[in-house]
N, C-alpha and C positions, 0 to 999 in steps of 0.2 A: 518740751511740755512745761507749763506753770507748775508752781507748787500747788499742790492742795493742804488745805489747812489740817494741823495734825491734832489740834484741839480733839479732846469729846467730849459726851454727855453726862454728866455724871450718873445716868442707866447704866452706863455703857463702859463705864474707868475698869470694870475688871478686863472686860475685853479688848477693850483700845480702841472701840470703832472709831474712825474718824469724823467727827463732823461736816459734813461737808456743805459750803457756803453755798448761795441760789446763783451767785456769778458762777462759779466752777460749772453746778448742774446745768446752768445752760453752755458753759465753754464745750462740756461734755457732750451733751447731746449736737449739737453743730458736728462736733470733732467725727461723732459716730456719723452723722450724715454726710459727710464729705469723702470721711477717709474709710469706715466700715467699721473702725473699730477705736474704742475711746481706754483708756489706760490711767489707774491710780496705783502708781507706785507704790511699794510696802503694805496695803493696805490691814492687813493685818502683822502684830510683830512677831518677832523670832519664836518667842516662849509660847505662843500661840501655833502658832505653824508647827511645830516640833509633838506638838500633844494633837493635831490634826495626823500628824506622817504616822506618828504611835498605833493611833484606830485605824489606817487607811493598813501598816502590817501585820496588825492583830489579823483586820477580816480578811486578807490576802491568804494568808498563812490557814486561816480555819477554811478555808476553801480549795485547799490545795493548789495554791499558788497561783490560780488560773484567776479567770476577770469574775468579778462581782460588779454589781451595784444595789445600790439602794434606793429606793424612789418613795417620796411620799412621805408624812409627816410617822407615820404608824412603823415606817423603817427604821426613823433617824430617831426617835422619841430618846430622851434622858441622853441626848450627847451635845456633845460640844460645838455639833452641827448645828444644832435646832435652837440651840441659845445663840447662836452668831445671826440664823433666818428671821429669829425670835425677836433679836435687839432693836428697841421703837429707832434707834440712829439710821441703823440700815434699813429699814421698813419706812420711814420715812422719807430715807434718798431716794430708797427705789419707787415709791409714790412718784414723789417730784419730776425725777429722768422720764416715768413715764407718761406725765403731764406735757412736760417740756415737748416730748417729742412727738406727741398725738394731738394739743392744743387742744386739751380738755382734762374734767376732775377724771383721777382715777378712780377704778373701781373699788367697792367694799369687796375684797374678792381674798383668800388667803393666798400665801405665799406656797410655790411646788417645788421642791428642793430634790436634788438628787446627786448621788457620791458616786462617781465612774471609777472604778479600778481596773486597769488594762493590765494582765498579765497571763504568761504562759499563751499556748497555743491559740485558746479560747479570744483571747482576748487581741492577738494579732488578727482574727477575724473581723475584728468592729471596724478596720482600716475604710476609709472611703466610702462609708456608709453616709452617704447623700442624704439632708433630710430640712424641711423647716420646724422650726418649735413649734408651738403651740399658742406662746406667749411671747406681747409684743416685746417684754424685757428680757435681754438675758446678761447676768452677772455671774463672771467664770472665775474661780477662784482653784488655779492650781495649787496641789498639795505637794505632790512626787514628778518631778519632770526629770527623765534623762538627758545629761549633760552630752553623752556620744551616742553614736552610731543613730540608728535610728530612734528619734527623740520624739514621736506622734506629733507634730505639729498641726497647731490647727489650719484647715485651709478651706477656705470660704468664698464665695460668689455675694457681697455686699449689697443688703438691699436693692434685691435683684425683683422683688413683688411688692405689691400695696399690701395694703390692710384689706383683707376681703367684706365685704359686706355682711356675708350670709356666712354657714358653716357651711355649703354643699359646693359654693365656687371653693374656700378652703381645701375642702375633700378633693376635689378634680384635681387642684395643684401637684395637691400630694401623692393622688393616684400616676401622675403624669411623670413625677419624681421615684416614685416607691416599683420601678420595673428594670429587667437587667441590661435592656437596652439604654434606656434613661443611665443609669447609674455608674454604664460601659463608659458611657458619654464624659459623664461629667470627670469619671476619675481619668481620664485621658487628656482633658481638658485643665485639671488640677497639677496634674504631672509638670506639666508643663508651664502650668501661670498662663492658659490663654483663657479668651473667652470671658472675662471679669474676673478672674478668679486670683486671688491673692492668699500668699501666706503668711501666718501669724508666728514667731516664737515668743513662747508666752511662760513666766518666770513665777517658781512659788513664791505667795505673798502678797504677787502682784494683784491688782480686782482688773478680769480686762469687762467690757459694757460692750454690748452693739444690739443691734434689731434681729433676736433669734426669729423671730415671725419670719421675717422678713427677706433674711439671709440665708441662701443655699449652702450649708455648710457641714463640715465633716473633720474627724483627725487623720495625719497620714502614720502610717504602719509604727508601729511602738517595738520595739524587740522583745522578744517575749520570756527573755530571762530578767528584766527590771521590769521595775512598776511607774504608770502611768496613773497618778491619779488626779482626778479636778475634782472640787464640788460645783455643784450648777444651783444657783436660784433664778427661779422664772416669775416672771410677774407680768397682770394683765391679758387674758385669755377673751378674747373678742367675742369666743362662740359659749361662754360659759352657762349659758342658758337656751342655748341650740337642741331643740326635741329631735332633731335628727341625730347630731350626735351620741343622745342618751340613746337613743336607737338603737344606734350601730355598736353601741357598747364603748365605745371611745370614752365615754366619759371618767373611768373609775381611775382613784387614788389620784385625780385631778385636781384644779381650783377650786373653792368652794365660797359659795356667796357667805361671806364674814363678817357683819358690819364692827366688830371689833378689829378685822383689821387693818384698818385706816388710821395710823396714828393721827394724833391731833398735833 
């Protein structure tokens, strides 16, 4: 893989984001459409990643050691999560990957963030949990990854759907994915690497990028005496204005139309 440029913004110098050039965002997005998954090395540094691992076994530990998460700007508020989702560098890339890759502006739409902590028993249950996002971007940024035994890897079926039109063809996808037959399926199919499906091992620091919309995807079994943790930023939600989904209740601690989100 190229370098990416390690330049940043001077927004962004406490955090180190890296700047990243409109040649990369499009090497990136190509890379995601071919291969399933596009990768920035280091993307965050050391002293960073260290005070992420810190809050990832604070809320472990206040939780009795078993799986947490957080979803939603009202979870993550006054952390060091919400100033990295926050920072106009990364809010801007993620704009652009998503332009690149839909070939059109993106949305005024805010960013939906979310801290996965895989531990204890609880959280050896998340294994093979089949699903597509919501949002056509997704930006995975491991904190805690196991070095042995069972390391949760991620494992994926690569823009395996379109963009749907409507939210209700959306919904059928998911209805069609979200049953124990379906899901028997796929993790058997995962097992193994048939069927499209491929695995990722994915390193803290690292930013890995692909088409959460898009991509049938899952982690495999974590051991449930370590901790697994990533954070997730999603961006670009197709159905963010779907009266069906508001319906169905689907919508809450979602995307929200933002016109301040869009950096300039």
């Amino acid at each position: 893989m190229n370098e990416i440029s390690s330049a940043v913004t001077e927004v962004d110098q406490v955090l180190k984001i890296p700047d990243i050039s409109d040649n990369d965002v499009a090497r990136l997005t190509q890379e995601i459409e071919h291969t399933g998954v596009a990768v920035i090395p280091s993307y965050i540094d050391d002293t960073t990643l260290a005070q992420l691992r810190q809050i990832v076994v604070e809320i472990v530990d206040g939780n009795g050691g078993e799986y947490a998460v957080l979803t939603g700007k009202a979870e993550i508020a006054d952390t060091l999560l919400e100033r990295i989702g926050a920072a106009p560098g990364f809010l801007n890339f993620m704009h652009r990957v998503y332009e690149n890759g839909r070939g059109h502006a993106a949305p005024s739409q805010s960013m939906y963030q979310v801290l996965r902590c895989l531990s204890g028993t609880s959280g050896l249950r998340q294994a093979y949990f089949f699903h597509y996002d919501s949002y056509v971007v997704t930006a995975l940024l491991p904190i805690i990854i196991p070095q042995e035994g069972l390391t949760g890897d991620l494992v994926m079926k690569p823009n395996h759907r379109r963009v749907r039109t409507t939210y209700l063809a959306n919904l059928i996808d998911k209805m069609l994915v979200d049953n124990q037959f379906a899901q028997k399926h796929f993790r058997c199919q995962a097992k193994s690497l048939q069927g499209g499906f491929t695995k990722v091992r994915i390193v803290p620091g690292n930013l890995y990028l692909f088409w959460g919309y898009r991509s049938l995807h899952a982690n495999e079994p974590c051991d449930p005496k370590v901790i697994r943790a990533t954070a997730l930023f999603h961006f670009g939600d197709p159905h963010a204005d779907s009266w069906l989904r508001k319906l169905t209740g689907r919508a809450k601690v979602r995307a929200t139309a933002d016109p301040a989100a869009a950096p300039a």
